[in-house]
C-alpha positions as CSV (number, residue, x, y, z in Angstrom):
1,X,-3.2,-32.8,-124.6
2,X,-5.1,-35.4,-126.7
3,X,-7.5,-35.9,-123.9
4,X,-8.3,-31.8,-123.8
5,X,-8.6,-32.2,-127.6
6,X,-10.8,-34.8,-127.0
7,X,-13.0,-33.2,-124.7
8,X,-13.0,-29.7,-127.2
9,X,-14.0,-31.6,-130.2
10,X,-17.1,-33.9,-128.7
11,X,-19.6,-33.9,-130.2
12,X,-22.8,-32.5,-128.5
13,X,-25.0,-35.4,-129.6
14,X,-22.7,-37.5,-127.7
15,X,-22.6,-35.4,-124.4
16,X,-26.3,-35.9,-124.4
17,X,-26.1,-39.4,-124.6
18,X,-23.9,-39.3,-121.7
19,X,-26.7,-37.4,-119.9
20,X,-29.1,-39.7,-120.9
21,X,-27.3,-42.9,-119.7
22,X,-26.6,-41.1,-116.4
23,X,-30.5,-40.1,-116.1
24,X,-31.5,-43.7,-116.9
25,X,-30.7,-45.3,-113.7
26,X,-32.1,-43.9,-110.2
27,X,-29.6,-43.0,-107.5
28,X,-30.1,-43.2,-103.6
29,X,-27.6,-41.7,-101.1
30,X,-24.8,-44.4,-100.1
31,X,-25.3,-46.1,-103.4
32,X,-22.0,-47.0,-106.0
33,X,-21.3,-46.5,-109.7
34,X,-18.8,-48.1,-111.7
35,X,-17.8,-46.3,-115.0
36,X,-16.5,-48.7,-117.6
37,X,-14.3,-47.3,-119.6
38,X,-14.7,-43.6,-118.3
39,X,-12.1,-42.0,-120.8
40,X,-11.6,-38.1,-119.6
41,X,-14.7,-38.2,-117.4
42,X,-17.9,-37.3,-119.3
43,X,-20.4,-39.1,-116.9
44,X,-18.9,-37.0,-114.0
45,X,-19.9,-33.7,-115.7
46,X,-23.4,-35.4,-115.6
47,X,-23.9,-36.7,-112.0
48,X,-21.8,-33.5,-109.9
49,X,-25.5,-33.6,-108.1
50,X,-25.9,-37.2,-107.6
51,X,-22.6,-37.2,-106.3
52,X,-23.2,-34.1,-103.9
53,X,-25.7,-36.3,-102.7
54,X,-24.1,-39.0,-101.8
55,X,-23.3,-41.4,-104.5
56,X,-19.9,-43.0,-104.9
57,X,-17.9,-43.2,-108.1
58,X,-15.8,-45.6,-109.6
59,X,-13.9,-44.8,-112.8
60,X,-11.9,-46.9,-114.6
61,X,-9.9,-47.0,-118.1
62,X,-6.5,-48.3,-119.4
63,X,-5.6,-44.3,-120.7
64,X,-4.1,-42.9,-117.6
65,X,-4.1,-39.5,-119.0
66,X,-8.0,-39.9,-119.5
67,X,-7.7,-40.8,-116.1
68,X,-6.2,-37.7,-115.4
69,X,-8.3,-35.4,-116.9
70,X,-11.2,-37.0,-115.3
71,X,-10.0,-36.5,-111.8
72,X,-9.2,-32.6,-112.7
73,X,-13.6,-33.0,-113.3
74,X,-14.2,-34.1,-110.2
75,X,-14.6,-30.7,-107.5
76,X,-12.9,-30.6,-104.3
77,X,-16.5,-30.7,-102.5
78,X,-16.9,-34.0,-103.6
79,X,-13.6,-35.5,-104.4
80,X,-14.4,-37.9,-100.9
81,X,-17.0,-39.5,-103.5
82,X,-14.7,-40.5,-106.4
83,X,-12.0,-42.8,-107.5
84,X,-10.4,-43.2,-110.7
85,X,-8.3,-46.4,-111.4
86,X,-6.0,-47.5,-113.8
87,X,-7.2,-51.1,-115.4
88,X,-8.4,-52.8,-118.5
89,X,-11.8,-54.5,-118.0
90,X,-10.6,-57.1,-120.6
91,X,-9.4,-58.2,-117.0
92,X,-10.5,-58.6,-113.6
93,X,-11.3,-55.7,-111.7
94,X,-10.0,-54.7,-108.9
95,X,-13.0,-54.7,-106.8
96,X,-15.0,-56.9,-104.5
97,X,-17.8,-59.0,-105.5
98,X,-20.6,-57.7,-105.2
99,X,-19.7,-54.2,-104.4
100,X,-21.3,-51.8,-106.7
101,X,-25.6,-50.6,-107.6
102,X,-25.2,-49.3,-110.3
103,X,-22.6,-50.3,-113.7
104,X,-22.5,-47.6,-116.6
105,X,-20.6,-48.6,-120.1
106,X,-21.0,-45.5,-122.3
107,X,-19.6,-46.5,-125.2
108,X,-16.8,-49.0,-124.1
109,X,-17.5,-52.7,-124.8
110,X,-18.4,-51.8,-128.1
111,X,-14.7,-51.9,-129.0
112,X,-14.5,-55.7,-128.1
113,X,-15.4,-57.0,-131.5
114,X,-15.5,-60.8,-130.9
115,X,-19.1,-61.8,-128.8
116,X,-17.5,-64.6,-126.5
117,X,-14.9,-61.9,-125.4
118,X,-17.9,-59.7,-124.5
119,X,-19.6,-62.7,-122.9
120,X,-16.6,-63.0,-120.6
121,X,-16.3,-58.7,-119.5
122,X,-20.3,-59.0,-118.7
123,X,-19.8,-61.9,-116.7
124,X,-16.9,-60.4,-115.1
125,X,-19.0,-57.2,-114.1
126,X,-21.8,-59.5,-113.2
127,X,-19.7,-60.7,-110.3
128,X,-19.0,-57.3,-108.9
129,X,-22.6,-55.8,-109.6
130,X,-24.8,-56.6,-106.6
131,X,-28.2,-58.6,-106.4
132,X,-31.2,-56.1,-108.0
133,X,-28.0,-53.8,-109.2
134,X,-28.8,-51.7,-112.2
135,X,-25.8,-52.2,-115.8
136,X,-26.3,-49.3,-118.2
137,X,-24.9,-49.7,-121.9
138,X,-24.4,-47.7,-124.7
139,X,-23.2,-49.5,-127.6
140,X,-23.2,-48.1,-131.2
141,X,-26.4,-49.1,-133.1
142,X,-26.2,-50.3,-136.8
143,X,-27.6,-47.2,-137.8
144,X,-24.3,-45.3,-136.9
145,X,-23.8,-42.2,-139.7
146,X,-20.7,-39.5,-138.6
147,X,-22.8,-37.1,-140.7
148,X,-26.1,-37.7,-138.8
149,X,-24.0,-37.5,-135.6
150,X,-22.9,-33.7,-137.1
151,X,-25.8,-32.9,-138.3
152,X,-27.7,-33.0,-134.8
153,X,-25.0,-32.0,-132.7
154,X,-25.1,-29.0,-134.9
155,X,-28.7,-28.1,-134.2
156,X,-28.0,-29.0,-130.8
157,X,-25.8,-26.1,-130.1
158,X,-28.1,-24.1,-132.1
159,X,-30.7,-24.4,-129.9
160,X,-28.8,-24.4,-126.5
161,X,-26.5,-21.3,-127.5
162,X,-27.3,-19.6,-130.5
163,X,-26.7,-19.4,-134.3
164,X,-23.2,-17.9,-134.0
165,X,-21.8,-20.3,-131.9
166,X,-23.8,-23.5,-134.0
167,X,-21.9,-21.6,-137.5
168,X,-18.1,-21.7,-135.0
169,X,-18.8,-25.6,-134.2
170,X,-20.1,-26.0,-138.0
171,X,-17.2,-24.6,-139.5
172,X,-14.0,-25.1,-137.2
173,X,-14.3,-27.6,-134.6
174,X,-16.9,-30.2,-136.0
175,X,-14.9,-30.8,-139.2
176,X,-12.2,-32.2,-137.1
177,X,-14.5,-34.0,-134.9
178,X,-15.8,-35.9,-138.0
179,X,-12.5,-36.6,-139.6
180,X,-10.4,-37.5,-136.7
181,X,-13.2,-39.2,-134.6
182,X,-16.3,-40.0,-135.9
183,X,-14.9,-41.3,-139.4
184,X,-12.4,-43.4,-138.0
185,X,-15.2,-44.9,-135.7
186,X,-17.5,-45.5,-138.5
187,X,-14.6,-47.0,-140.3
188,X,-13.9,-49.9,-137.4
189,X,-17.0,-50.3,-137.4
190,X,-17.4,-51.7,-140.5
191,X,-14.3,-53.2,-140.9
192,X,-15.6,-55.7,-137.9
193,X,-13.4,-54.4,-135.9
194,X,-15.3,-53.2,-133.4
195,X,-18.8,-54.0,-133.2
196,X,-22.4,-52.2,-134.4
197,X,-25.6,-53.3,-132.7
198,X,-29.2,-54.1,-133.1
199,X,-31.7,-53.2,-130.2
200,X,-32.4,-56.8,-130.0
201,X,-28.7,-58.0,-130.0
202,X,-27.8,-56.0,-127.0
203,X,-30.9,-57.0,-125.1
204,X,-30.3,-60.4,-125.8
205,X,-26.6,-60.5,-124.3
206,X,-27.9,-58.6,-121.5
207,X,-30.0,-60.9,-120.6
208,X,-28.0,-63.7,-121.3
209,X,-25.5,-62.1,-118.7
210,X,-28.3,-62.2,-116.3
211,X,-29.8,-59.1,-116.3
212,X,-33.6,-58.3,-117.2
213,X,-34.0,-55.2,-119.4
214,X,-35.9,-52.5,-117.9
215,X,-35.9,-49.4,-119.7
216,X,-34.2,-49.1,-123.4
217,X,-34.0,-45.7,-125.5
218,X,-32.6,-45.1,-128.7
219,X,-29.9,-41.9,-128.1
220,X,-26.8,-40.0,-130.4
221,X,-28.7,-39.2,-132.8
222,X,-30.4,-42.8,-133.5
223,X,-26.6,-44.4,-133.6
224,X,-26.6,-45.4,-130.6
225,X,-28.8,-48.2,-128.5
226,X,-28.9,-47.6,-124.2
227,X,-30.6,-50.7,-122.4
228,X,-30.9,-50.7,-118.6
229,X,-30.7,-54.1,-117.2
230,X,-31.4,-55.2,-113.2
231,X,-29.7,-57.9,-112.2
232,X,-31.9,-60.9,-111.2
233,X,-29.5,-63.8,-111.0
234,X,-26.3,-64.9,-110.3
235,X,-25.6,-66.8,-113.1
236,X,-26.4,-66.7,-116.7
237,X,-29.2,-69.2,-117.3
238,X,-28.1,-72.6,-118.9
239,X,-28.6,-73.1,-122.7
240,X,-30.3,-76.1,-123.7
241,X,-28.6,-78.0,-126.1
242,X,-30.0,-78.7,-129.3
């Protein structure tokens, strides 16, 4: 039930974000996708052609019943092509090293406040990325405003389906989005508690993990930051001490 809420209330700023951090990296037939932190499946909405084609998806999150709702996204035509798995990537992941093209985090290691702690998941994900693999963040940017957020996903519908339906959103479902979700984010955000950042912030753990950025894009409304990064070593380079 939350997780249907969930998916009702979203706002449509985020969905594009979603889009655009699925368009970001290229896909070839064969190739595989780890989602970090997939929640009820949003990504999947946005790649039912990739993975028609051949791609193969990996979903992961602590919520089983996100779990659940995402596998109720995935068609029976390509059900061959996903799997969705129960674990927290605070932790190792159960797959091999070196096993995946492509990593997507929309929105997940955000919530892992403390920057050694993050150091550790990318390093973690490092391992199971392959050599000239492709890591896709979103993380919110310092810029984050629920009422911006509303305010496009507003005109958003507008222009995708109409006036009427922008006014229903408006008035009835994007109140609660903002009170239940968006505030509360905003709220943890600046309480430390989970973690706002700059363009050049993200870049720099990225490439501290070992990745070199290759396409960055400001999305959700300006609140959010997605970098691409390609793997180009297999270990973090070593810091020179002072």
């Amino acid at each position: 039930m939350l997780f249907r809420s969930y998916d009702l209330l979203t706002p449509e700023a985020y969905k594009d974000s979603a889009r655009r951090c699925v368009q970001s990296v290229p896909v070839k037939k064969g190739q595989a996708l780890l989602d970090v932190g997939c929640g009820s499946g949003l990504l999947i909405e946005g790649m039912k052609d990739q993975l028609a084609f051949g791609l193969r998806y990996f979903g992961t999150d602590i919520q089983i019943a996100g779990l659940i709702r995402a596998q109720g996204k995935v068609a029976k035509e390509i059900e061959g092509c996903a799997s969705l798995f129960q674990a927290d990537f605070n932790q190792s992941l159960p797959l091999k090293k070196e096993s995946v093209d492509i990593i997507a985090a929309h929105f997940s290691l955000y919530t892992i406040a403390d920057r050694e702690s993050r150091k550790q998941v990318l390093s973690r994900l490092m391992e199971i990325l392959k050599p000239r693999g492709l890591m896709v963040i979103v993380n919110p940017s310092l810029e984050y405003s629920a009422n911006k957020i509303i305010q496009d996903s507003v005109q958003r519908v507008r222009e995708q389906k109409g006036a009427l339906s922008a006014w229903a959103h408006k008035i009835f479902l994007y109140p609660l989005t903002h009170c239940f979700g968006l505030k509360f984010i905003e709220r943890q955000l600046k309480a430390d508690q989970w973690h706002a950042f700059s363009f050049a912030e993200l870049c720099l753990e990225m490439e501290s993990a070992g990745l070199t950025v290759v396409h960055s894009e400001s999305v959700y409304a300006g609140c959010a930051h997605l970098v691409t990064g390609r793997k180009t070593q297999t270990k973090p380079p070593e810091q020179k001490k002072s």
